[in-house]
C-alpha positions in Angstrom: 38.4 13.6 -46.3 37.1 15.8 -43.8 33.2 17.2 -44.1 35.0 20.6 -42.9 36.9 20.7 -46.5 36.7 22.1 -49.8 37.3 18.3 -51.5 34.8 17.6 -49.2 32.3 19.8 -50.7 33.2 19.5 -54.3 32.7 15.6 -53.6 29.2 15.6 -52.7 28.5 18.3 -55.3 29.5 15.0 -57.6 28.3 12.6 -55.6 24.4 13.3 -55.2 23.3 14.0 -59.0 25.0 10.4 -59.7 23.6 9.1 -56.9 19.9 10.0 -57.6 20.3 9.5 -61.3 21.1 5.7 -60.7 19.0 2.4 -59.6 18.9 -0.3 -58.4 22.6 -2.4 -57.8 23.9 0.8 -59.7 22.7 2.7 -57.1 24.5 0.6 -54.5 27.6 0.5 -56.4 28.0 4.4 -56.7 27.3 4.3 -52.8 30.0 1.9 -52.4 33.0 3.0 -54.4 32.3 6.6 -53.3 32.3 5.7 -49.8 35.5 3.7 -50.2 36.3 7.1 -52.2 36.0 9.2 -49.8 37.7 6.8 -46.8 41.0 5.8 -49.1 41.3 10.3 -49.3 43.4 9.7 -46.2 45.1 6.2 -46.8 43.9 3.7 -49.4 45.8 1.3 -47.1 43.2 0.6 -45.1 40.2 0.4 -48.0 41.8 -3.5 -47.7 41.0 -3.6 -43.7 37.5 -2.2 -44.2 36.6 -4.8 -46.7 38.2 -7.8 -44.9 35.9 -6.5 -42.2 32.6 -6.7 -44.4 33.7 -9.9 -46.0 34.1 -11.4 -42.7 31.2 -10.6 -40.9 29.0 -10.9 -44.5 30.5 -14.7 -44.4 29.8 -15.5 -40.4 26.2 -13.8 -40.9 25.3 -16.1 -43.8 27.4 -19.1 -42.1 25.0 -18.6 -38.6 21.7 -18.1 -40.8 22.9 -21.7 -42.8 23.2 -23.3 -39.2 19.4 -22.1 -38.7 18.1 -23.9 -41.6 16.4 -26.6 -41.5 17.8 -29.5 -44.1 15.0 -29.2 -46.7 16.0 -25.2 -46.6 19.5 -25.7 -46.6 18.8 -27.9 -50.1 17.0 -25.3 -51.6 19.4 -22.7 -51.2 21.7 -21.4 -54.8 23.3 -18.8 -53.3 27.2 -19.3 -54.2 28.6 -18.4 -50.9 26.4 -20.9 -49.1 27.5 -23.6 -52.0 31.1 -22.4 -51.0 30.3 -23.0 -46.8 29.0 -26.2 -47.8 31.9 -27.4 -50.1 34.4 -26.1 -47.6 33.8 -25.0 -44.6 31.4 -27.0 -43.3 32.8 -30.6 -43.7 36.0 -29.0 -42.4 34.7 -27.9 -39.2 31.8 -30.7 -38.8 32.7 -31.5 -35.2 32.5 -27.7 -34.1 29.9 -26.5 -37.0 27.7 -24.9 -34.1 26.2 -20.9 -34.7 28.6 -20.5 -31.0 31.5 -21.3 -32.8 30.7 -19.0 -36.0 29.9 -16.2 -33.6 32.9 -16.7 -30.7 35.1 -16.8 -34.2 33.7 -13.9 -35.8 34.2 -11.9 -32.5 37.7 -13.2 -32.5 38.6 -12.2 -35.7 37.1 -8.4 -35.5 38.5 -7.8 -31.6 41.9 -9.4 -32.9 42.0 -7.0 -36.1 41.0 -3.8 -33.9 43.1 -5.0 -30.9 46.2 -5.6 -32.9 45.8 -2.1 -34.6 44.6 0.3 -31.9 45.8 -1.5 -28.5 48.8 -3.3 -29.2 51.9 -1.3 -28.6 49.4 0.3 -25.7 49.4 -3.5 -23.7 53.0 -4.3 -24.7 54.3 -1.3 -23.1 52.0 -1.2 -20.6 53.1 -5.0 -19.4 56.6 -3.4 -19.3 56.1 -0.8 -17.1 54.5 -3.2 -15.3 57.2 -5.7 -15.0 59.9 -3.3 -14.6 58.2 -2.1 -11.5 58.9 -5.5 -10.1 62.6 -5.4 -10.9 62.6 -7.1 -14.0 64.0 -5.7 -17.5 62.3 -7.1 -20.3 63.2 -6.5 -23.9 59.7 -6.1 -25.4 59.2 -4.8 -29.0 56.8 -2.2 -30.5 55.4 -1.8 -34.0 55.2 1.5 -35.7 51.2 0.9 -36.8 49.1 3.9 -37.7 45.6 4.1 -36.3 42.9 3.2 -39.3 40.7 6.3 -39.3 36.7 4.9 -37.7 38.3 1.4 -37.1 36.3 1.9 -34.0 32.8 2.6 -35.5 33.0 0.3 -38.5 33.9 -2.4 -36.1 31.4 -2.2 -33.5 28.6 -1.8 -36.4 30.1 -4.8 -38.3 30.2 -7.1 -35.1 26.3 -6.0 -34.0 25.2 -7.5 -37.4 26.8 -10.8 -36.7 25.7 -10.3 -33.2 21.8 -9.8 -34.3 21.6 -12.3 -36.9 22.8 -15.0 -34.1 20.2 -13.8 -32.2 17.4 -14.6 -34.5 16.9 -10.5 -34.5 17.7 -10.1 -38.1 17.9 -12.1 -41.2 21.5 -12.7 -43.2 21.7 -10.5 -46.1 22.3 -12.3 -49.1 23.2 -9.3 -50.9 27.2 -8.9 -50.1 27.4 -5.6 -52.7 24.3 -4.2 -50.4 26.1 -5.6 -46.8 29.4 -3.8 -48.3 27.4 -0.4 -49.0 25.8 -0.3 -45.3 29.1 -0.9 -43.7 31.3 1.8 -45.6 28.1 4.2 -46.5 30.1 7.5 -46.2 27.9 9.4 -43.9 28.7 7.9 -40.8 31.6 5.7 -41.5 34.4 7.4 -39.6 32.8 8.7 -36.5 29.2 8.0 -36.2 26.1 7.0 -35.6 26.8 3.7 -35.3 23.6 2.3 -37.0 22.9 -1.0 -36.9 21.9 -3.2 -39.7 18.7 -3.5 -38.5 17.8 0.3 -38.4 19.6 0.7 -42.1 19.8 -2.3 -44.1 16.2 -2.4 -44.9 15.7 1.1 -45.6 18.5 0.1 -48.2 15.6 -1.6 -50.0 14.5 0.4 -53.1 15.5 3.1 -54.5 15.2 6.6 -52.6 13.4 9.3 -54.9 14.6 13.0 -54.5 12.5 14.8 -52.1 12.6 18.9 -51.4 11.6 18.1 -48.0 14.0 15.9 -47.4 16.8 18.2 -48.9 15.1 21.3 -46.3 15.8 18.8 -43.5 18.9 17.5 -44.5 20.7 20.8 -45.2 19.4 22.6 -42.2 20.8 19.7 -40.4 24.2 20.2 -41.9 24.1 23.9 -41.4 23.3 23.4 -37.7 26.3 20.8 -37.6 29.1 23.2 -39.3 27.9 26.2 -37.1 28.6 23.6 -34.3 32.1 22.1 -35.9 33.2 25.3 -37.5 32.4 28.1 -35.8 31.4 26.8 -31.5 34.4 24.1 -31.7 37.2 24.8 -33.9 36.8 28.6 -32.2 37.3 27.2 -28.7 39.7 24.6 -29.2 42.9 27.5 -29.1 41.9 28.5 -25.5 41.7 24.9 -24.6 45.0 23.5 -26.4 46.8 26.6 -24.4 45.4 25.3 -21.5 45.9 21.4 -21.7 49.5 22.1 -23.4 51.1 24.2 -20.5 48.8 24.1 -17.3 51.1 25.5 -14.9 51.5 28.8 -16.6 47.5 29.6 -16.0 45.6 30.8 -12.9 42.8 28.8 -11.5 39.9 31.1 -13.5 41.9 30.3 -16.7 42.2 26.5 -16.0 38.2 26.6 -15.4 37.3 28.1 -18.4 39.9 26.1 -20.4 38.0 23.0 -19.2 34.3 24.6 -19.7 35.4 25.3 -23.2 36.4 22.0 -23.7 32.7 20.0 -22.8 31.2 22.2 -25.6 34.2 21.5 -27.4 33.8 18.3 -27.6 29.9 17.9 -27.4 30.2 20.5 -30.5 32.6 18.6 -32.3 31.1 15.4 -31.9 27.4 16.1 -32.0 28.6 18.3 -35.5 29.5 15.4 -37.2 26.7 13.9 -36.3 23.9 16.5 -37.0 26.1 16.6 -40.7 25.9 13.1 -41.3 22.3 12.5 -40.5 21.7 15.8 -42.9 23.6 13.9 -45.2 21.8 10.6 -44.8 18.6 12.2 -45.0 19.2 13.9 -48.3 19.8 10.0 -49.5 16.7 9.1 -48.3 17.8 7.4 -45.0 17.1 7.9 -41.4 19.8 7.7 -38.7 19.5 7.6 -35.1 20.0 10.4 -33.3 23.2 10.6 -31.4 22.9 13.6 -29.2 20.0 15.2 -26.9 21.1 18.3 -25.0 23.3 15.8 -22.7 24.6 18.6 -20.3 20.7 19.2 -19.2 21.1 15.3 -17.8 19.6 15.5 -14.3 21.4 12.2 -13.8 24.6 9.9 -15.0 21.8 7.6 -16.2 20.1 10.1 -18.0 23.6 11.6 -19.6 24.2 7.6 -20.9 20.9 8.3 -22.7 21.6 11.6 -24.5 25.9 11.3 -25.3 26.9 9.3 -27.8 23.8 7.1 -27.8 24.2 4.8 -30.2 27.4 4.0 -28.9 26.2 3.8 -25.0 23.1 1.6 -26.6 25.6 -0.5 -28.2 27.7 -1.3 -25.0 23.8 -1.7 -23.1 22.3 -3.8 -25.7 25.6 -6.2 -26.4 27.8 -6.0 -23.1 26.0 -4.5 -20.3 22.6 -6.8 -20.7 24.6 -9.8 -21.5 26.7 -9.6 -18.5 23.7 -9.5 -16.6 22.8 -6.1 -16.3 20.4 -5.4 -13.0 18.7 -8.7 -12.8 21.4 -10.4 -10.6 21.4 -8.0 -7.3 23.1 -5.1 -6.7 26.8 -5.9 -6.3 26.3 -7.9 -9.9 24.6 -4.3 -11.5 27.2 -2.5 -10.2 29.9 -4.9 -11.2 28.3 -4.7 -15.0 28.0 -0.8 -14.9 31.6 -0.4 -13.8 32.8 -3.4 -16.9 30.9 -1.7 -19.3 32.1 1.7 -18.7 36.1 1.0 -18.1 35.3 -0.7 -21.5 34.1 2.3 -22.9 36.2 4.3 -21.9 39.2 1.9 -23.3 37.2 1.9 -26.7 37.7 5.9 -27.0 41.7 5.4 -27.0 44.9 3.0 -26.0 45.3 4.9 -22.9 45.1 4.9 -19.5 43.8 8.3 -18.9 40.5 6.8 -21.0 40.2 3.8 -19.1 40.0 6.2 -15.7 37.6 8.7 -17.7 35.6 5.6 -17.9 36.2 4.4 -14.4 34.7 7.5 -13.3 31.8 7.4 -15.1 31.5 3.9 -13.6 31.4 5.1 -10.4 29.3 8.2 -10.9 26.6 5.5 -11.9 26.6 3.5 -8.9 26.9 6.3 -6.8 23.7 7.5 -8.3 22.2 4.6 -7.6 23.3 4.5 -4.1 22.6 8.2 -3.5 19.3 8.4 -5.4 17.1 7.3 -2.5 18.6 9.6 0.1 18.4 12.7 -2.4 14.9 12.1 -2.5 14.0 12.0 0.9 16.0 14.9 1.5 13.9 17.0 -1.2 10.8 15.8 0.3 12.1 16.8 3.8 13.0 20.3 3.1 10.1 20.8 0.6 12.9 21.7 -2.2 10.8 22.7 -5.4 10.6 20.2 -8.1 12.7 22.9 -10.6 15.2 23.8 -8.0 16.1 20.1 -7.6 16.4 19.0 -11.3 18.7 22.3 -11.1 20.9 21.3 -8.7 20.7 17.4 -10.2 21.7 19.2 -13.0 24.3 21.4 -11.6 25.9 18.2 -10.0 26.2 15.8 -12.7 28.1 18.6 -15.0 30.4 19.3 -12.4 31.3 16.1 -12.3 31.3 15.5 -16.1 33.9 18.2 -16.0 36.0 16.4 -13.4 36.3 13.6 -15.7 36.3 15.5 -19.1 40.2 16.6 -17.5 41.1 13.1 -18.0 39.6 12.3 -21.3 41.2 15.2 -22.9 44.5 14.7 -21.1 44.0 11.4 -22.5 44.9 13.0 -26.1 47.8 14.1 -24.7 49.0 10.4 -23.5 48.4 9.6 -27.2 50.4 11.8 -28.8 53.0 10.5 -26.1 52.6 13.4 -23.3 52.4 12.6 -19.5 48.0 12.3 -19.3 47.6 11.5 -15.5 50.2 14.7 -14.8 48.1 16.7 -17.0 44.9 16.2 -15.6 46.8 16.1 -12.1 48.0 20.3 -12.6 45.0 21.3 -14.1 42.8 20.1 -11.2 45.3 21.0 -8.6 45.2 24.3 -10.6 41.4 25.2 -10.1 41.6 23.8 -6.8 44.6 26.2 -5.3 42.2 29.3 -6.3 45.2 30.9 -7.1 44.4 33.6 -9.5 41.1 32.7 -8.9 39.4 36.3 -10.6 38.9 37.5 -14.6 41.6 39.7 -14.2 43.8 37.2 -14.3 42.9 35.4 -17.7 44.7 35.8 -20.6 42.9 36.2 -23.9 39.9 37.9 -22.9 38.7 38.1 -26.0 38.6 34.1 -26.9 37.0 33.8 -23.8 34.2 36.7 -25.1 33.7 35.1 -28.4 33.5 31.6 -26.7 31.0 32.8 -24.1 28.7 33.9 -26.8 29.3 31.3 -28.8 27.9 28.8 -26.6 25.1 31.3 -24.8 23.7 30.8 -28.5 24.1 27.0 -28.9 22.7 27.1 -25.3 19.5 29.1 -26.9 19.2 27.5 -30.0 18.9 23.8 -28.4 16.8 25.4 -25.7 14.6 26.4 -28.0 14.3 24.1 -30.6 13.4 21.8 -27.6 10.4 23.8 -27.7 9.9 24.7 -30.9 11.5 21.9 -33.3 13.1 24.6 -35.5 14.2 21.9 -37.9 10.8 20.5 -38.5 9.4 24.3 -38.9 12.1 25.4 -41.3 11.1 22.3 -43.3 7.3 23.0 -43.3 7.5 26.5 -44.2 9.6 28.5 -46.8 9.1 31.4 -44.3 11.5 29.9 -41.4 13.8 28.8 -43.7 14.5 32.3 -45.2 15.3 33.0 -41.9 16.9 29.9 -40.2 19.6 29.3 -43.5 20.7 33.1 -43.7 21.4 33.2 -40.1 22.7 29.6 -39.7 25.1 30.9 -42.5 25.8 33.9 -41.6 26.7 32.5 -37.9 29.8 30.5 -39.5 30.8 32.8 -41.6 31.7 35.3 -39.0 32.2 33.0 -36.4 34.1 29.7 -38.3 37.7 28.9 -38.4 38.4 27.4 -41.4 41.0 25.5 -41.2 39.8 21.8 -41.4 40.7 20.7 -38.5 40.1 17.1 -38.1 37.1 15.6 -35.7 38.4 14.9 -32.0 36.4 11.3 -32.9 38.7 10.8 -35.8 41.4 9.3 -33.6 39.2 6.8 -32.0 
């Protein structure tokens, strides 16, 4: 189920009057079954994968916290599933039963599940390219496994949990009906934010009262997320399939615009879901991280990491990057770390090469900046550039170069759906480069490109401005700006949208 559908819509028409009529474990119940709801709309398959997922981190959680307690605790304790680890799992595993071996196995178990599922054939035919270039022929097999739709997100939020509780960060929660709820809460299950247990599970205490202001907030959130989906996105992403699909039939103006069009389409399609489910969550009574701050403004790579995607980037900071070492070890070790964590993220997005590069990239646009930043500055100070002309060109830089490796993320999709990625990427960048047809003239479907230039001049206005003037915190204040803000918003997609409900990009990672 897509939030850009009508089953969509007549779902959380359903959903909310239940929801705030109930209490208590009700109330955590109707969350859970409509979140598994809404997940098995597009296979019910894979409601069994999400729940081994929450059982087995639930169980590692509680097994780590048991490790922690001191005997007398450990006696006190009633709970059944702690009865259960001490029955059988504990005398079991006596000579390992170390909160190491509980973690290392829960980390096993969840990598194994979302290796198996989203990277297998990818290695297997990956090592057979590999070996054939040597002269060998191996007779390797591949599965035909379909992708679980947010395997990615649930994992990664799953895994943190166990993560935090071996840290001492958070306590186990004892509840598994209220772990089960915050794992699969429908919101942000399939492509974001990933919020961590400690951010949601005790906001999960109590029961959320219905709140006009909240519902103000929420919806104008949502709006402000389907103008971005429906209407900015969904409208550019014909232009940029053409492009992508066949780049050798299009000048070098066409190719450029095809790849502009594709950062906003992505950053709209993205940051829409995320704007939608934070509307969402608020509504519930629950505050999400933000996931998105005007990242093309970033006046460095640094910067960027701290405005795309941020709960993921704060997730590969906080449980790979740091842990490796981060910048405490000298600078080859810091630049060894950035370039792990990002080739990681960027295999995280997708079994592909093409991703792994994207991140590469990105890996090396970091230490670049790094290396670069001290001579930039000098070089300001000895031509007395202005402070705003250099956060311009800063700025001017790093999306350039965000572009450069946007080619390969999106050319990525195409090595997915089994399509030569690197050769893609390869044309279109060749293509821009040659100049050839380099003038409007030459670009076919002048009018997408209109409609897509003022598309984003307004996104480009809107974010500019609410920077300034927090339009969703006015609008929620006074009736007045919300007379105005909801019309428009509405009005916007309805001229604007395509409504076809076309899936998230972020669905297929």
């Amino acid at each position: 189920m897509v939030f850009n559908s009508i089953p969509f819509l007549v779902f959380i028409a359903a959903f909310f009057p239940v929801y705030f009529f109930t209490r208590g474990r009700a109330r955590l119940w109707v969350c859970l079954l409509a979140s598994y709801f809404f997940y098995g709309w597009w296979d019910w398959r894979f409601l069994a994968l999400i729940g081994f997922s929450t059982v087995l981190d639930w169980w590692f959680g509680m097994w780590i916290a048991y490790l922690d307690m001191p005997e007398a605790k450990r006696a006190e304790q009633t709970h059944f599933a702690v009865r259960l680890l001490e029955r059988f799992i504990i005398p079991a595993a006596q000579a390992k039963a170390s909160r190491k071996t509980a973690l290392i196995a829960s980390m096993a178990l969840n990598l194994g599940v979302l290796g198996f599922f989203k990277y297998f054939n990818f290695f297997v035919e990956s090592f057979a390219t590999l070996v054939t270039a040597v002269g060998l022929h191996p007779s390797l097999t591949t599965l035909h496994i379909i992708l679980p739709v947010g395997i990615s997100f649930y994992t990664f939020q799953s895994m943190s949990y166990t993560i935090d509780v071996y840290r001492r960060q958070i306590p186990w929660e004892p509840s598994l009906l209220k772990f089960a709820a915050y794992i699969a809460l429908f919101p942000q299950l399939v492509a974001g934010p990933i919020v961590r247990a400690a951010d949601l599970l005790p906001q999960m205490d109590g029961d959320k009262k219905f709140s006009w202001s909240r519902l103000h907030s929420g919806l104008g959130r949502i709006l402000w997320g389907f103008f971005k989906k429906v209407a900015v996105a969904d409208s550019l992403a014909p232009f940029v399939d053409q492009v992508f699909a066949a780049p050798e039939t299009f000048g070098s103006m066409h190719l450029l615009i095809g790849v502009v069009f594709y950062s906003f389409q992505i950053y709209c399609d993205f940051s829409g879901y995320s704007d939608i489910a934070i509307g969402l969550a608020r509504i519930m009574g629950f505050d999400f991280p933000e996931n998105f701050r005007t990242p093309y403004f970033s006046r460095s790579f640094s910067e960027f990491w701290t405005r795309w995607h941020i709960s993921l980037s704060s997730w590969l900071r906080d449980y790979l990057y740091i842990p490796l070492g981060g910048n405490r070890h000298g600078l080859f070790m810091t630049y060894r770390n950035n370039m792990l964590t990002m080739l990681l993220g960027g295999l995280w997005h997708g079994a592909n090469w093409a991703f792994v590069f994207w991140g590469f990239l990105h890996g090396l646009f970091l230490i670049a900046q790094r290396l670069l930043s001290p001579v930039w500055r000098h070089f300001q100070r000895l031509i007395r550039l202005p402070a705003f002309a250099g956060d311009a060109l800063a700025m001017a830089a790093v999306y350039l170069l965000t572009l450069i490796a946007w080619v390969f993320f999106r050319s990525g999709s195409i090595g997915l759906a089994g399509g030569d990625s690197f050769g893609t990427a390869g044309k279109i960048l060749s293509g821009i480069m040659g100049g050839e047809g380099f003038h409007f003239s030459a670009v076919i479907n002048k009018f997408q490109v209109l409609k897509g230039a003022i598309l984003i001049g307004i996104l480009l206005a809107t974010e500019i401005s609410n920077v300034q003037f927090q339009w969703n915190a006015l609008q929620t204040r006074h009736a007045g700006w919300r007379l105005v803000f909801f019309p428009v918003l509405l009005w916007l997609i309805a001229f604007f949208g395509t409504f076809s409900a076309n899936a998230f990009i972020y669905f297929q990672f």
